[in-house]
Every structure is written in structure tokens, then in C-alpha cells.
C-alpha positions in Angstrom: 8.8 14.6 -4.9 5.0 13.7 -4.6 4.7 11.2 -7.4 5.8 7.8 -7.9 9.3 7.3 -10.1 10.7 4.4 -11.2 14.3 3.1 -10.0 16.6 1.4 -12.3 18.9 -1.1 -10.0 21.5 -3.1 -10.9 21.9 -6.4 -11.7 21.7 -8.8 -8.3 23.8 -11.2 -10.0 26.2 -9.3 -10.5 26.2 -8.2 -6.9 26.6 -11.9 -6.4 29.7 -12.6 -8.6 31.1 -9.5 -6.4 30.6 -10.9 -3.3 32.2 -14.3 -4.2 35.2 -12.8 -5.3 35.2 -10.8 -1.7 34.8 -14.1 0.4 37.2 -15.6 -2.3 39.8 -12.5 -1.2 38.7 -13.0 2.8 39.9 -16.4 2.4 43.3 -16.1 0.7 44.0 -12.8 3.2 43.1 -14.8 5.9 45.4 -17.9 4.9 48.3 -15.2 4.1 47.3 -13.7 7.6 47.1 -10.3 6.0 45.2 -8.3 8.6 44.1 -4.8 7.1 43.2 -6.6 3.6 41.2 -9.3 5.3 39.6 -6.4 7.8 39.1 -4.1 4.8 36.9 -7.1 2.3 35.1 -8.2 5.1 33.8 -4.8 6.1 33.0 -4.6 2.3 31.3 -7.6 2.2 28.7 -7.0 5.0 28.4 -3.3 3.4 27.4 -5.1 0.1 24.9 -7.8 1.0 22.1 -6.0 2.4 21.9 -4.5 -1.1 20.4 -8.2 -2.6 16.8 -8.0 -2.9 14.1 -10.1 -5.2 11.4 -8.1 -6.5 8.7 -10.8 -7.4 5.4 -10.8 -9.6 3.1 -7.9 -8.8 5.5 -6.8 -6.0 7.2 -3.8 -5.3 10.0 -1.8 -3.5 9.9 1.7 -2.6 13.2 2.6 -1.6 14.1 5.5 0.9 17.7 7.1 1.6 17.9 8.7 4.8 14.0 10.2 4.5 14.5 10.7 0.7 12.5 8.8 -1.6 14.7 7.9 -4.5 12.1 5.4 -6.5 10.4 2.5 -6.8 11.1 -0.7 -8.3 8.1 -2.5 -10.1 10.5 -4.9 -12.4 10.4 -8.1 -10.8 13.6 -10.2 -10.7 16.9 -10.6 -8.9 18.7 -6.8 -8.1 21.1 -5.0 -5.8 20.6 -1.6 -4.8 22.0 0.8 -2.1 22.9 -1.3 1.0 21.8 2.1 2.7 18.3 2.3 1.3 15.5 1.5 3.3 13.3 -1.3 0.9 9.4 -0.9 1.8 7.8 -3.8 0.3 4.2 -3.3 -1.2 1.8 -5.3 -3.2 0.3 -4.9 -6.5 -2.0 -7.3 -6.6 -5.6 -7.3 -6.7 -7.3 -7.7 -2.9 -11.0 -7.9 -1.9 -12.5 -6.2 1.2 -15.3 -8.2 2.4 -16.9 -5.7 4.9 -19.2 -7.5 7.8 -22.9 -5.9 7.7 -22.8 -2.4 9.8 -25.7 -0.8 10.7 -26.9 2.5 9.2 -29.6 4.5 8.6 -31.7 4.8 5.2 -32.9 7.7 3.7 -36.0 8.0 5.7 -34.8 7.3 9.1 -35.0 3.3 9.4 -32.4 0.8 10.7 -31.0 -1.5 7.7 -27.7 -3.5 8.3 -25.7 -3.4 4.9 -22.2 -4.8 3.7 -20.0 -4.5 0.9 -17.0 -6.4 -1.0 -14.6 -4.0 -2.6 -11.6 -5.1 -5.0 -8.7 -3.1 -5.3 -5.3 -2.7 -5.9 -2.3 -0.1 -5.0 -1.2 2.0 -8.3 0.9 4.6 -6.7 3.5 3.0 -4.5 4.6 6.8 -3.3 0.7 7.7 -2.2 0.8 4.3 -0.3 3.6 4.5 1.5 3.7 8.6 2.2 0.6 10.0 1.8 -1.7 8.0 4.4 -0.4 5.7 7.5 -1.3 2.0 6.7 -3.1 2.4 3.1 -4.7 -0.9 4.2 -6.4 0.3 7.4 -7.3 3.1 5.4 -8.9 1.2 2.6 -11.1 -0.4 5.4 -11.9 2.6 7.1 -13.0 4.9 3.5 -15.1 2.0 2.8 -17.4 1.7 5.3 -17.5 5.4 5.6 -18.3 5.6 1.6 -21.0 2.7 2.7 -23.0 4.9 5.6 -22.9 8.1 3.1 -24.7 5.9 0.7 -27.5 4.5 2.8 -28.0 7.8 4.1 -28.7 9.0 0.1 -31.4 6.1 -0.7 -34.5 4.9 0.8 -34.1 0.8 1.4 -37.5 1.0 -0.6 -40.3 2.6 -1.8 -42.6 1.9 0.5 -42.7 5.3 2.2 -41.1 7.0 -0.2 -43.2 5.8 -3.6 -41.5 8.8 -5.5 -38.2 7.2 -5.1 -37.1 6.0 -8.3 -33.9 4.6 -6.7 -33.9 2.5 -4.2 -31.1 0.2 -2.0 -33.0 -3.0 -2.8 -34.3 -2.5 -6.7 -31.9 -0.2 -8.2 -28.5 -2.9 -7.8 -26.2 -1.3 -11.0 -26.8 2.0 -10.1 -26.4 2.0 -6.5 -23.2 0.1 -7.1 -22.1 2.6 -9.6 -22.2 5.5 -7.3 -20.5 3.5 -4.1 -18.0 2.3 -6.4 -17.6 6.0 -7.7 -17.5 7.5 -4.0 -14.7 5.2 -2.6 -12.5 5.5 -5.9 -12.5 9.6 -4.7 -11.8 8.6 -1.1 -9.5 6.4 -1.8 -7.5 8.4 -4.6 -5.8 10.0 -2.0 -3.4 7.1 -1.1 -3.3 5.9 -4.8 -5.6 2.9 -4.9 -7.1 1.8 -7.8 -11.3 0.7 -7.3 -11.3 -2.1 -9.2 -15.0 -3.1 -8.5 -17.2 -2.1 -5.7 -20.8 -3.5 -4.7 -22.9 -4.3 -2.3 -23.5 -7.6 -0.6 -25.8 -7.5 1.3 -28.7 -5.5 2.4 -31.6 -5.9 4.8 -33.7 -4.3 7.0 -31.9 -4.5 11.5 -33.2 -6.8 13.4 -35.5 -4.4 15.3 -37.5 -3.5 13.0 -37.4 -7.0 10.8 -40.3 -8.4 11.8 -43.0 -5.4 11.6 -41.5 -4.5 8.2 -42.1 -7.9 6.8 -45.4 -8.3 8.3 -45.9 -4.7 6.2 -44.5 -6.2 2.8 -46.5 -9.3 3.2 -49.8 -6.5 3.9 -48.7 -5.1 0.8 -48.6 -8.4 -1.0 -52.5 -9.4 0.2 -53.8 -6.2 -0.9 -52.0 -6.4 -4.3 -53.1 -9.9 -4.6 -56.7 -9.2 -3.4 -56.8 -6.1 -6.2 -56.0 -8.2 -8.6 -59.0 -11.2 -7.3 -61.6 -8.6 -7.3 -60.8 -6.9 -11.1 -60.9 -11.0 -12.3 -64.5 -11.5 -10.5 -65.8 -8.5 -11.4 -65.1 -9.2 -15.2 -66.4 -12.7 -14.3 -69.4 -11.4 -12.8 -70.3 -8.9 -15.7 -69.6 -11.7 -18.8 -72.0 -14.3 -17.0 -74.6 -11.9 -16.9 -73.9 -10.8 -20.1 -73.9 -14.1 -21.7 -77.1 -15.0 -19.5 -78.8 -12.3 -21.1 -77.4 -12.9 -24.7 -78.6 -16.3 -24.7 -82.2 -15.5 -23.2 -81.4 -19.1 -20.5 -83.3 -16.8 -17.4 -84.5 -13.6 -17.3 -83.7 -11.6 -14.0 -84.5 -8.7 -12.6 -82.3 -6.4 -10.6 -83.0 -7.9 -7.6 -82.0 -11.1 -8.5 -78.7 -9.7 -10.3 -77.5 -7.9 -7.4 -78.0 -12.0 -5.5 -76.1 -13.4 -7.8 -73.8 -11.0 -8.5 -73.3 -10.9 -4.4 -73.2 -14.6 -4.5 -70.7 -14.6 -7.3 -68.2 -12.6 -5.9 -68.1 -14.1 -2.7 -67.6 -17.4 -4.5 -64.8 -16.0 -6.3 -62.9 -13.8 -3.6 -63.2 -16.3 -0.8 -59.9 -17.6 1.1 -61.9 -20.7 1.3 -64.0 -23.4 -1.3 -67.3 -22.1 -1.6 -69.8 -24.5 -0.2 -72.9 -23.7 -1.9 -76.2 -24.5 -1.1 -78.6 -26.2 -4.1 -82.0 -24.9 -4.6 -84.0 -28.1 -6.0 -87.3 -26.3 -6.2 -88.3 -22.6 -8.0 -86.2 -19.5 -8.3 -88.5 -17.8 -6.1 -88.2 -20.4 -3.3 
């Protein structure tokens, strides 16, 4: 048997009305001082009451006859079973796995400490108990290992690798998606169910923090300084075109190539321009 089967027990109150009737018989034999009767119920009575057992709400019992697995009871209530059985108890309920931040390696080689939180539950109570030794453990241990395969997939970003079209960082539903697809396999094996499965949190080891921020913020100047010098230069060109539209001074290409040069540095400073006023000619 390699696959989870249901067990119909019997009713535990019933067990109960038994065993009241027993003490009820262990009392009159031991009034009557009738030996064998009273020695008979009460090795009948201790045979019986390890067979009680309460199943509650998104619990379970897997129950186990001398290394034979002989079902599983997912009903909850009140029940007696086989005093003989061995009753593994195992939860159904839904659980998260907060991983701590491991470190790993991206795609192209760098440091990055990355965590996940996985939610997950047990839906076959035979592959939990049987299949794997402590499905919990196991759960912990697929994870991460499902984690390190993908970092090792993606680059953090595309800074060195500007092909990447999926990245650890940008590319959130996606990455998720295929780490929530890649435990669900590893973990299939001791019959979890991957309810959900993301990542929660993602950044570059401490080693190489600093030099890769100083990089991003490099990256952010240049950008922003592109960006300045395409707004100057369209500046730049509609002053001279309106200068020359509205016939206010008439320069040559000397003095365009001044003011163009003063322009621009006017625009694209870090600082406010301080300019100097000419009172007198334009040649002076």
C-alpha cells in the first residue's frame, strides 16, 4: 500500500457506554468477590481504553498495526479504534515557512542574501508519515535547496547582464511562479501541497553592498545627466531659433557657439549659475 486510504472507526461513544458497563461489572464482581470475572473485565477494560481517540478539525490519524498501515482517519470527532494500532497524529492545516536570508550566488557569480515564506499543507498523510523521515524537516530543507537553484538561474539585475529579461529584483510574479513550481516537485514526494511560495526578501551580501550601490547610484547620475543635456540642448536650439525668428540680435557663429557654450553650462550645472552682466556693447 503506497497511497493514502481512509479508515472507518467506530463510534467512541460507544466505546464509552462499553467501558462503563465493564467498571460497572468490576464493581459488582469485586463486591461478590468473584475472582476470575473481576480479573477477566479488568484485563478487558485496560485492553479497550487505549482504543479512545479524538480526531479534531484539520487533524488526522494514521493508524499502523504491527508495521501495516491500515488507514487514515481525516473525520474529526470522538472514535475507538484498535487498542493495538499505533495512532500517528498529523496536521492538516495550513503552515508558513519563513526562511531567514541564506546566501547564494546569482546568475553571474555575485553574493545576494535572499529568503522566502512558503505556505503549505500535508495532503497525503501516507507520503508524510512513510515516504520521507520528518516531512517538516524536509519541507525546510527542499525549500531552501529550491531557493539556491533559483538564484543560481537569474541575474539579481540587469546591470551586467542587459539581455536579461528576467531578473530576481524586477521580474516578482514570475520568479515566484517558477520557485513556487520547483518546491511543489520537490516537495510532492512526501505529499505536501504548495499552497503559495515567494520571495521575501532579496538584496545584494554585505560585501559587495556598498560598491554595488555606489554603481546603481552611477547609473542613476548618468541617466539623470542624459536626460539634462537632451532638455538644454532643445533649449539651446529654440532660443536661437526664436532669436533669429524675431530678428531681436543678429549673431554670428562665433557668437552662437558663446552662447550656446554659456547656455548649456547654465543649464547642466550642479550649481546656480552666477552670471556676469555686460552693461556696455556686445563686443565688449
Amino acid at each position: 500500500m503506497n497511497t493514502e486510504k481512509n479508515y472507518r472507526p467506530w463510534s467512541g461513544y460507544l466505546a464509552v457506554l462499553a467501558l462503563v458497563l465493564l467498571l460497572a461489572g468490576i464493581i459488582y464482581s469485586a463486591v461478590q468477590e468473584m475472582i476470575w470475572p473481576f480479573l477477566a473485565m479488568m484485563l478487558l477494560f485496560f485492553l479497550v481504553s487505549p482504543g479512545l481517540v479524538v480526531v479534531n478539525p484539520n487533524e488526522s490519524r494514521v493508524l499502523v498495526l504491527f508495521g501495516d498501515y491500515r488507514g487514515t482517519i481525516k473525520k474529526n470527532g470522538f472514535f475507538w479504534v484498535n487498542p493495538f494500532f499505533v495512532k500517528k497524529k498529523i496536521s492538516l492545516r495550513a503552515r508558513n515557512f519563513d526562511s531567514k536570508p541564506i546566501k547564494v550566488n546569482d546568475k553571474v557569480g555575485n553574493p545576494i542574501m535572499i529568503g522566502l515564506v512558503l505556505v503549505w499543507k500535508v495532503e497525503d498523510t501516507y507520503k508524510a508519515a512513510f515516504a520521507v523521515d520528518e516531512y517538516e524537516n524536509f519541507v525546510v530543507v527542499q525549500s531552501e535547496a529550491a531557493l539556491r537553484k533559483l538564484a543560481g538561474t537569474y541575474p539579481y539585475d540587469n546591470f551586467e547582464d542587459e539581455s536579461a529579461e528576467v531578473t530576481l529584483r524586477s521580474a516578482g510574479d514570475a520568479v515566484n511562479h517558477q520557485l513556487e513550481k520547483e518546491i511543489a516537485e520537490r516537495l510532492e514526494i512526501a505529499g505536501i501541497h504548495v499552497i503559495e511560495a515567494r520571495i521575501n526578501y532579496i538584496a545584494y551580501a554585505s560585501e559587495i553592498a556598498g560598491a554595488m550601490l555606489r554603481r546603481q547610484q552611477a547609473t542613476a547620475v548618468v541617466a539623470a545627466r542624459s536626460k539634462i543635456v537632451e532638455g538644454a540642448v532643445g533649449m539651446v536650439e529654440m532660443a536661437l531659433n526664436q532669436l533669429a525668428g524675431k530678428k531681436i540680435v543678429d549673431l554670428d557663429e562665433e557668437k552662437k557657439a558663446a552662447m550656446v557654450s554659456n547656455l548649456m553650462v547654465v543649464l547642466c550645472s550642479d550649481e546656480s549659475a552666477r552670471p556676469v552682466v555686460n552693461a556696455g556693447t556686445l563686443n565688449q
